[in-house]
N, C-alpha and C positions, 0 to 999 in steps of 0.2 A: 504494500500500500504506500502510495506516494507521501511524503513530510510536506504536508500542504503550507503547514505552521511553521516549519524549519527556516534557517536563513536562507535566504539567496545564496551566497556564495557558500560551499561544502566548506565546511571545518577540515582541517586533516586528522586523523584519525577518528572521527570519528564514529564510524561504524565499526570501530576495531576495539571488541570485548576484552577487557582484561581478565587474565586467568584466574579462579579462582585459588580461593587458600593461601594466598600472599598476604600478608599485614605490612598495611603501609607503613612506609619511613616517613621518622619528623620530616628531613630532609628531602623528601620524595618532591618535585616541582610538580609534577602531573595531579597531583592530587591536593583539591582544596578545601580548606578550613581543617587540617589535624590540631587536634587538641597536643600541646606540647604541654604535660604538668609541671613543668618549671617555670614555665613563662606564662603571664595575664597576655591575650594577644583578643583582638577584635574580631566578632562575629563574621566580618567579611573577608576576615583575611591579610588585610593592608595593613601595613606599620608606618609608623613617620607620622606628620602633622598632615593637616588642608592648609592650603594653602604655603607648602613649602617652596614651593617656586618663587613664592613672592615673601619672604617672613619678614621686611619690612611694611611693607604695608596690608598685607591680606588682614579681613577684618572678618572673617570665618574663623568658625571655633576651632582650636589648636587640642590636637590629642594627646600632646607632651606634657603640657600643662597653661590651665587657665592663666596666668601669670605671664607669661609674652602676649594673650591676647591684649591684657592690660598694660603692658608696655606698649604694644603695637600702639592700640589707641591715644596711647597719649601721645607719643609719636604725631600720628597724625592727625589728632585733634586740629576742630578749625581753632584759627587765632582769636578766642577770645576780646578782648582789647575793641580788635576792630568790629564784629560783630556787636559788641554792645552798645559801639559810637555809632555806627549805620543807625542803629533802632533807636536810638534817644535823640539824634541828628532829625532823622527821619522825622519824627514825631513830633520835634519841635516847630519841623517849616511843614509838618501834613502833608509832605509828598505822597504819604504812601495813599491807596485806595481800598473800599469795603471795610473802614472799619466803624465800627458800633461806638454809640454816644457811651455805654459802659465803658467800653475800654480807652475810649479818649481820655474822657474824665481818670480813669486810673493813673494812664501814662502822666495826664497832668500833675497829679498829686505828687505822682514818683518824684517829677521835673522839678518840682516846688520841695520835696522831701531833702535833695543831695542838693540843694542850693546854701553856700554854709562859707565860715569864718574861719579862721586861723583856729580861736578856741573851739568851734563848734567841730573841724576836721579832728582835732585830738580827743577831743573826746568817741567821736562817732569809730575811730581806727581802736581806740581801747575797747572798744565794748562788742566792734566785729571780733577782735583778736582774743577777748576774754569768753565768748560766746563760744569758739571752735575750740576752745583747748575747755573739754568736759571734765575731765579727774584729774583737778588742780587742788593744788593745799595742804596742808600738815598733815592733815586723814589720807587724802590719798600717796602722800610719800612716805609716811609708814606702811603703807598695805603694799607700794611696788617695791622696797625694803622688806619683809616679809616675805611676799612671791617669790622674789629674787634669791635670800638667805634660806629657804627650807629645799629640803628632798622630798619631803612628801607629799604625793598626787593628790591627795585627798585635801590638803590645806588649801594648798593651789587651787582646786574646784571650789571649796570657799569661800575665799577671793575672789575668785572669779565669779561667782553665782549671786555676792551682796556688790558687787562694781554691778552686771549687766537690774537687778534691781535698782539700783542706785537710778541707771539711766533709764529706764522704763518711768520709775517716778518722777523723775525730772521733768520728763517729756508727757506729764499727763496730760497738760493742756492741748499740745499739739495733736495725742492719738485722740486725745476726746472730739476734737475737730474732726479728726480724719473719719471717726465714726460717726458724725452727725452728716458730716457731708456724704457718705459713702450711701449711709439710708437714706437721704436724699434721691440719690442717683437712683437705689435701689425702687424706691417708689414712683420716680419717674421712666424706668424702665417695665414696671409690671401696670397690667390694664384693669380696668373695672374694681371690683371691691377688693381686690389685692391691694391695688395701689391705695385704696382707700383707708384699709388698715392699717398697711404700713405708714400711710403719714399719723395716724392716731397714735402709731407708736413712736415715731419722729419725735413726735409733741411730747410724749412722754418721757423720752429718752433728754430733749432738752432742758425739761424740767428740772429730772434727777442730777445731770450735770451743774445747773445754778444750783441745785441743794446743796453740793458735794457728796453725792448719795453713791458711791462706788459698789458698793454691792450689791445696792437695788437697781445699779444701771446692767451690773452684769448679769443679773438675773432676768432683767426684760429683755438681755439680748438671746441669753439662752433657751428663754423658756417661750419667747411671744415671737422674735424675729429671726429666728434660726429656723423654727419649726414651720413659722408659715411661707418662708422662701422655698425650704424642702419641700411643703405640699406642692405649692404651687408649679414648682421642677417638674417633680414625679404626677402631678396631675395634669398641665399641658405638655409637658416633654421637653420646653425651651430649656435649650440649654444654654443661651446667649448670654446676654450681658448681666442679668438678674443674677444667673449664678456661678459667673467669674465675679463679678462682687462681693457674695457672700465667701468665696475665700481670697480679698482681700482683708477682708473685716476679720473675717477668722483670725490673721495676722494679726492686727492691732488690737483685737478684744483677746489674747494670749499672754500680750505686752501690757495691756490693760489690768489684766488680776495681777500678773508676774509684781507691775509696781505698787503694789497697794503699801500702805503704811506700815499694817502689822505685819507685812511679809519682811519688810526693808528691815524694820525696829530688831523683830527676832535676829536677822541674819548679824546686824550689827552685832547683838547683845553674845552672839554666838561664838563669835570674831574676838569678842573682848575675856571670854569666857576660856576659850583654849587658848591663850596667852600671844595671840597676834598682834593685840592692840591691849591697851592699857587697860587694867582690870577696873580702873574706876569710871570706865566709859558705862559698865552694864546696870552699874547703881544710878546712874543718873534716869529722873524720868522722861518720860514719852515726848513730853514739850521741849525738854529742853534739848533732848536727839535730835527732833526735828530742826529746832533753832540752829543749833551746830551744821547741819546737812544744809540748810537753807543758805546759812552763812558761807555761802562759796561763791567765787566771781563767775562761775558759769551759770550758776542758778539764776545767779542776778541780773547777769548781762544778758541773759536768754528772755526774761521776764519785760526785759526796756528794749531787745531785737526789733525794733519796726522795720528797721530795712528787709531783714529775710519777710517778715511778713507782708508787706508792700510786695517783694521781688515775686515772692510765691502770689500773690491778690494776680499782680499782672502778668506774670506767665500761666496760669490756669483761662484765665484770660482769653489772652493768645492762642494759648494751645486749642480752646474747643471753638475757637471759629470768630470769635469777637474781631479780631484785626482780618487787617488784607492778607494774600497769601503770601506775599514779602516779608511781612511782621510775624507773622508762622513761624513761614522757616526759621527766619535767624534764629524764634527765641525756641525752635526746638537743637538749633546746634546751640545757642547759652546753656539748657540746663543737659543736654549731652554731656557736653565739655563741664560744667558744673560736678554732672556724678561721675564723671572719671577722675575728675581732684580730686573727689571727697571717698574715693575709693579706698575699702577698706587695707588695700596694698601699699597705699602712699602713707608713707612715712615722713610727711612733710605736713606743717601750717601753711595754710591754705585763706588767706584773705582778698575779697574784692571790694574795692575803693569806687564807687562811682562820684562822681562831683559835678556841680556847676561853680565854678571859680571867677567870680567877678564879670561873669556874662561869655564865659568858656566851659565847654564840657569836655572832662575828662574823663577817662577810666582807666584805674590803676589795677592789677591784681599782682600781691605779693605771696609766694614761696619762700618760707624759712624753716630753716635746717638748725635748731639752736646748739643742734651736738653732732656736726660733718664730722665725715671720717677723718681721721690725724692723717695728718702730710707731715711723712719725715724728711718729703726731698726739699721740703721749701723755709723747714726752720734752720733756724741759727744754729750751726755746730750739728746739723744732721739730727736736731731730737724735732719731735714732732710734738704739736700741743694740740689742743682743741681747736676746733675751726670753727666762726659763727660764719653760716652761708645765706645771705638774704638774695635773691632774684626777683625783683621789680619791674614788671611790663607794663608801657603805660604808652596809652593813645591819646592825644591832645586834638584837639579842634582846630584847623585850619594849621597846625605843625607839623604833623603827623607821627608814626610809634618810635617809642625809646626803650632802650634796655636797659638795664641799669641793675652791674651784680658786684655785690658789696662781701666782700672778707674781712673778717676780724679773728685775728689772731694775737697771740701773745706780742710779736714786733709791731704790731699796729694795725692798722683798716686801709685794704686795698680798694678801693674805688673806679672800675667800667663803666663808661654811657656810652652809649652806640646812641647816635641821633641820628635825625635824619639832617641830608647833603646840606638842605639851607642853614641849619643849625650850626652844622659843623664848622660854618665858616666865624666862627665865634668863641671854638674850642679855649682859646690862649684864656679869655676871657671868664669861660665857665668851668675851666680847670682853676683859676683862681680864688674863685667863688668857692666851689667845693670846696677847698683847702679850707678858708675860714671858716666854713660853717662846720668842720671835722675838731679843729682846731676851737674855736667857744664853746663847743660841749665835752671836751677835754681829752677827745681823744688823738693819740697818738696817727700822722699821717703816714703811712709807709709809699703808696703809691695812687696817684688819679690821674686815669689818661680817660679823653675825649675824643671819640675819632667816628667819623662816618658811619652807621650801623650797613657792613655789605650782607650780613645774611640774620637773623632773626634766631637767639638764642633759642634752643627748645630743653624744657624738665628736665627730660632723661640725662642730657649731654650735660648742663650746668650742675648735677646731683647724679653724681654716677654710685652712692649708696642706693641708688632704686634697685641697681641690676646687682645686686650682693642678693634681695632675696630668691634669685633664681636659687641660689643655691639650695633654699631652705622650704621653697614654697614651688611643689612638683605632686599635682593632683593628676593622674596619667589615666585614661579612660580603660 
């Protein structure tokens, strides 16, 4: 009977049976998918990554380990900088088209929000810088003192399990957001007396949030909007947006119990109890635990955040259709490029500076390294010291972008600007400048050159500690 189904062109051997009673070799090429019990090897057969031809920029998941995808992207991340001056530029002169009186009004306020002073700029860079750094304080450098000094796994998970409560409570206000908004969506995505319900429990759920009612909010999620999304599933069969939803929610009402007070208090009291932390932390009561945890610059500076809150108002915004498709894009490469900074791999502070300066907009984003790896080739007598590494990129309005990467070490603070060409014809003059203002706040000058910027520092290259965790970070499929 003819291989109606077969290829076009005959295979070679293929009509040619193999003998029975042989057992295939590892090694054997003719024969695919053998299991090799020494080795983890893929269902298909292939070794190596995707995208190995290109491992600079291929943006396909890598089989070696997620940790070059993460390099890749940051790699090729768009430029920041300019991306965020197009869309503020933009929006100032209304070039762009199709966008909604909401989001106008938003960008305005933004516009009006980064309009700021000498003191207003110092204060607003403290409170980005103190908001990103979470497990700051005397609590938490006795607990990475502790991590660090014991052997035992078990302590370790301790540690580890009152920090991720720690941050769960912190962040209650923002998951309680995420879950009012997320039932929101949910109720706008289900029909008739679905969606009728669930806004009853919307209503409800906002209630218990102004009470502080954490247990009774968890309990209306478990018992009233979990169960009526799952009929609804299993009763029309949608499996769409209703219930990719509910396991969103899932996530944050997890994070939700995980931070509750009495979980955080116990783990403390726990912590202080097998001799981690000072025994007189466990006799203290409940209010005054609380005061102490509150009292931290992250709590604080996360509580007075308006910028993130603004940044996040207008890219939500953006993102569901309120701007033109101009203002889309850009601000889906912003929060791209956003969660690859803030990516769990980066080992670097991560701040964005937006401004209006005396009737100029800027956008600055700084990278700092407070503890770069020792250079023994560039200290005095061959010893190597701490390195502070700061990396400054910043886009000016009608200037255009600057680099700007700053070393302090023990012989003093090297000082790079790359400007742009018109700039640079002024070098003599803003190399001078620099020196002064290195020089009034006391520190030592070792080096400041000004010179034409020909190519655009990137992450990885100015911070070559990123690529030390290849070594320690290899999740292999």
């Amino acid at each position: 009977m003819p291989d109606l189904l077969g290829a076009t062109n005959p295979v070679p051997s293929y009509d040619v049976q193999q003998p029975r009673g042989l057992t295939p070799q590892i090694n054997d090429t003719t024969v695919q998918n053998i299991v090799d019990p020494d080795r983890v090897v893929r269902a298909d057969g292939q070794e190596g990554q995707q995208g190995s031809g290109d491992a600079a920029g291929s943006l396909a998941a890598r089989f070696e380990s997620n940790f070059m995808t993460f390099v890749s992207r940051l790699r090729d991340a768009q430029d920041l900088p300019e991306v965020f001056m197009n869309v503020l530029v933009g929006q100032r002169s209304q070039v762009s088209s199709g966008i909604r009186t909401g989001f106008a009004e938003e960008m305005a306020q933004f516009l009006e929000f980064i309009q700021m002073d000498e003191s207003e700029l110092a204060s607003f860079l403290q409170n980005q810088v103190q908001s990103g750094a979470r497990f700051s304080g005397a609590l938490f450098q006795l607990l990475r003192g502790a991590y660090g000094g014991t052997a035992s796994e078990m302590v370790k998970d301790e540690i580890l399990q009152f920090v991720r409560r720690f941050s769960d409570w912190s962040s209650t206000e923002h998951i309680e957001n995420n879950l009012l908004r997320t039932a929101d969506e949910m109720a706008d995505a289900v029909p008739g007396k679905w969606g009728r319900e669930l806004n009853e429990i919307v209503a409800q759920l906002e209630n218990g949030i102004l009470a502080g009612d954490r247990e009774g909010n968890l309990q209306l999620l478990r018992n009233k909007l979990f169960p009526l999304i799952s009929n609804y599933v299993s009763t029309t069969h949608d499996h769409g947006l209703a219930r990719a939803l509910l396991s969103v929610m899932t996530l944050d009402v997890a994070r939700y119990e995980n931070g509750s007070e009495p979980g955080l208090l116990q783990a403390l009291r726990h912590l202080a109890s097998g001799d981690v932390l000072p025994k007189a932390l466990a006799d203290l009561p409940d209010a005054e635990l609380l005061r102490m945890l509150r009292d931290t610059d992250f709590y604080r500076a996360s509580a007075s955040n308006t910028f993130a809150e603004r940044m996040t108002n207008a890219t939500r915004r953006a993102l569901s259709g309120e701007a033109g498709v101009n203002t889309q894009e850009a601000f889906h490469h912003i929060m791209n490029s956003v969660l690859i900074n803030e990516s769990v791999y980066m080992p670097l502070q991560h701040v964005m500076l937006p401004l209006n300066w005396n009737g100029r907009l800027m956008f600055s984003e700084l990278w700092v390294d407070p503890d770069a790896e020792r250079d023994g080739s560039r200290g005095r007598g061959g010893e190597g010291g701490p390195v502070t590494r700061i990396l400054i990129k910043m886009d000016v309005q009608d200037l255009g972008a600057f680099d700007v990467l700053i070393q302090n070490r023990t012989e003093g603070v090297s000082l790079l600007v790359g400007c742009p060409k018109t700039v640079s014809e002024f070098a003599p003059q803003i190399t001078e400048a620099m020196r002064g203002i290195l020089a009034r706040n006391g520190l030592t000058v070792e080096q400041v050159q000004v010179a034409e910027m020909r190519r655009a520092l990137t992450v990885s290259e100015v911070f070559p500690k990123l690529f030390e965790r290849m070594r320690g970070v290899n999740v292999k499929v």
